[in-house]
C-alpha positions, 0 to 999 in steps of 0.5 A: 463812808457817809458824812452826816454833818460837814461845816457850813461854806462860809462860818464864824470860829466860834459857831462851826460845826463839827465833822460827823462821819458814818464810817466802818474804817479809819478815816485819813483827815487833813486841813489845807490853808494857804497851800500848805498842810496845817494838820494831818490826823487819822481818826477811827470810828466809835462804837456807833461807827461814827466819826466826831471831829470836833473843835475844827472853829478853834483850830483854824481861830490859831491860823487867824489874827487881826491887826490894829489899823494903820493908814494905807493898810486897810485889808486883813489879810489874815483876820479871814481866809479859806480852808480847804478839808481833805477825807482820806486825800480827797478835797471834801469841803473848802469854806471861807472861816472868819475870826471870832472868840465867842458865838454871835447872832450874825449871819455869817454869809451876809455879816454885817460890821464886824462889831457887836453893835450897830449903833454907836456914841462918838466926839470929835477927837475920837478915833473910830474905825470899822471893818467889814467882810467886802467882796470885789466890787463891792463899796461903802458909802458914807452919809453925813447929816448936819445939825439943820438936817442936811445930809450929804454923801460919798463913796469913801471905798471901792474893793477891789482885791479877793473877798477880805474884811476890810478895816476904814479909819471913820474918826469924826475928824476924817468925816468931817474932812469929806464933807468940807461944807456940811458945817457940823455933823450930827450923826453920820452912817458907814453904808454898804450894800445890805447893812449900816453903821451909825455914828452919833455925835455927842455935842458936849464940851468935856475937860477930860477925855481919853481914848482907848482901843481894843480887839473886840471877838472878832479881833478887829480894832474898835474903840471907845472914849471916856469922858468921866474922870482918871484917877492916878493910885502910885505904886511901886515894887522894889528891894530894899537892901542896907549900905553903910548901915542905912536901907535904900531902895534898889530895882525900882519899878513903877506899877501905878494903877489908874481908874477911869470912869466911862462918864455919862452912857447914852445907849444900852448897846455901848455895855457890849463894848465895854463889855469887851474893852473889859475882857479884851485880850489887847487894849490900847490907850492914846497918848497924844498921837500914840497909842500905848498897851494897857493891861486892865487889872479889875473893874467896876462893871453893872448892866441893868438891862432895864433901858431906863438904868444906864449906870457909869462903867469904871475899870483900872489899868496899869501901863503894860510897859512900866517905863510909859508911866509918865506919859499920862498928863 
């Protein structure tokens, strides 16, 4: 038995590689997450005497999730974890497996924040968290700069656990809580040791703004504000039966429809966001201070990847509870 091709140590779902085995005979394969078995197959060599298992990336994606953000829980314990491959009741291979749906340019010894962009447009009211793969030790800085220039900075987060992502709350309003006297903030940077995340502050008084949140490909929780207009359509399913000779609707269920336009986009980076806000599998809208699922039905989404084209991005979504209808002001 000669194993031509094994996944790397550390690797995204969506980029591992398959197992590639030279072999005459068949092969006893088995997967080990958390000290207990997840898969035993058995697996018999092609007419090229090879051995192909394939798609190991998307059968350790089902062992893995990320979760939403809540404050004194800043570790994914399960958005990440280590998996250990056995040949024939022998260890040959443990690697460290982090979540992801699609392919990405990131390396994944050395990732970078947990998002498709590095660079990003937020307001004051906004939410915004960041989540990063942090080994023991390890910790993230944050830089404040103000609109005369003077910038200022702390350490907001020290690891201390074993090597796990970690996801911060870095709202503008909480920044702003760490830099009492830096007056207004103009942009601010999440550092760590070998990446960065910037933070733009868009100055802008807006009437309306609303904020959701969403699982990006890496099922990390990340969010975005429009500040365009949101447009109620009511609509309703019900029966309608007779009584006494006169119709009446019964079983009535609200399924009124919104429109919500992004408004102004300052960078072509932010259509990978609403790229994915789109085609999120959970998306989120905050009310006051709750955030309330969202089911996103169509969309009105156009890239030109000509810089000088940012056009608005709308979507429609209905409330995934229909009783939460009357929430929206």
């Amino acid at each position: 038995m000669n194993v031509i091709q094994r996944p790397d140590v550390q690797n995204f779902c969506a980029s591992m590689k398959d197992y590639i085995i030279d072999t005459d005979s068949t092969i006893a394969f088995a997967i080990e997450y958390k000290g207990r078995r997840i898969l035993e197959e058995e697996y018999s060599p092609d007419a090229e005497f090879k051995v192909r298992i394939r798609n190991l990336g998307k059968f350790c994606r089902l062992a893995l999730w990320g979760t939403w953000y809540s404050e004194g829980d800043q570790v994914q314990s399960n958005a990440a974890g280590t998996f250990t491959f056995y040949l024939n009741n022998t260890v040959d291979l443990s690697c460290f497996v982090i979540y992801s749906r699609m392919f990405t340019k990131m390396n994944a010894y050395s990732p970078a924040c947990l998002s498709d962009v590095n660079k990003k447009v937020t307001r004051m009211g906004a939410r915004e968290y960041i989540s990063i793969l942090m080994n023991t030790g390890e910790k993230i800085n944050l830089l404040g700069i103000n609109l005369l220039n003077v910038s200022n900075t702390k350490i907001i987060y020290t690891h201390t656990g074993e090597k796990a992502i970690v996801t911060l709350d870095v709202s503008p309003d909480k920044i702003k809580e760490q830099f009492p006297g830096i007056g207004s903030l103009r942009n601010y940077f999440v550092l760590t040791e070998t990446h960065n995340f910037e933070f733009l502050l868009d100055q802008t008084q807006y009437l309306e703004t609303r904020c959701f949140r969403f699982k990006n490909i890496y099922d990390m929780p990340e969010t975005l504000t429009t500040v365009g207009q949101l447009i109620l359509k009511p609509n309703s399913e019900h029966e309608i039966a007779s009584m006494y000779d006169v119709d009446r609707k019964f079983d009535v269920k609200v399924t009124d429809e919104y429109t919500a336009n992004s408004g102004v986009i300052f960078l072509q980076s932010d259509y990978k966001l609403w790229h994915n806000l789109i085609n999120a599998q959970e998306v989120d809208i905050l009310i006051g201070n709750e955030w309330y699922p969202i089911i996103i039905t169509k969309s009105n989404y156009e890239r030109s990847f000509r810089k000088s084209v940012l056009k608005a991005v709308e979507f429609t979504f209905k409330m995934a509870n229909p009783e939460h209808n009357n929430l929206i002001e």
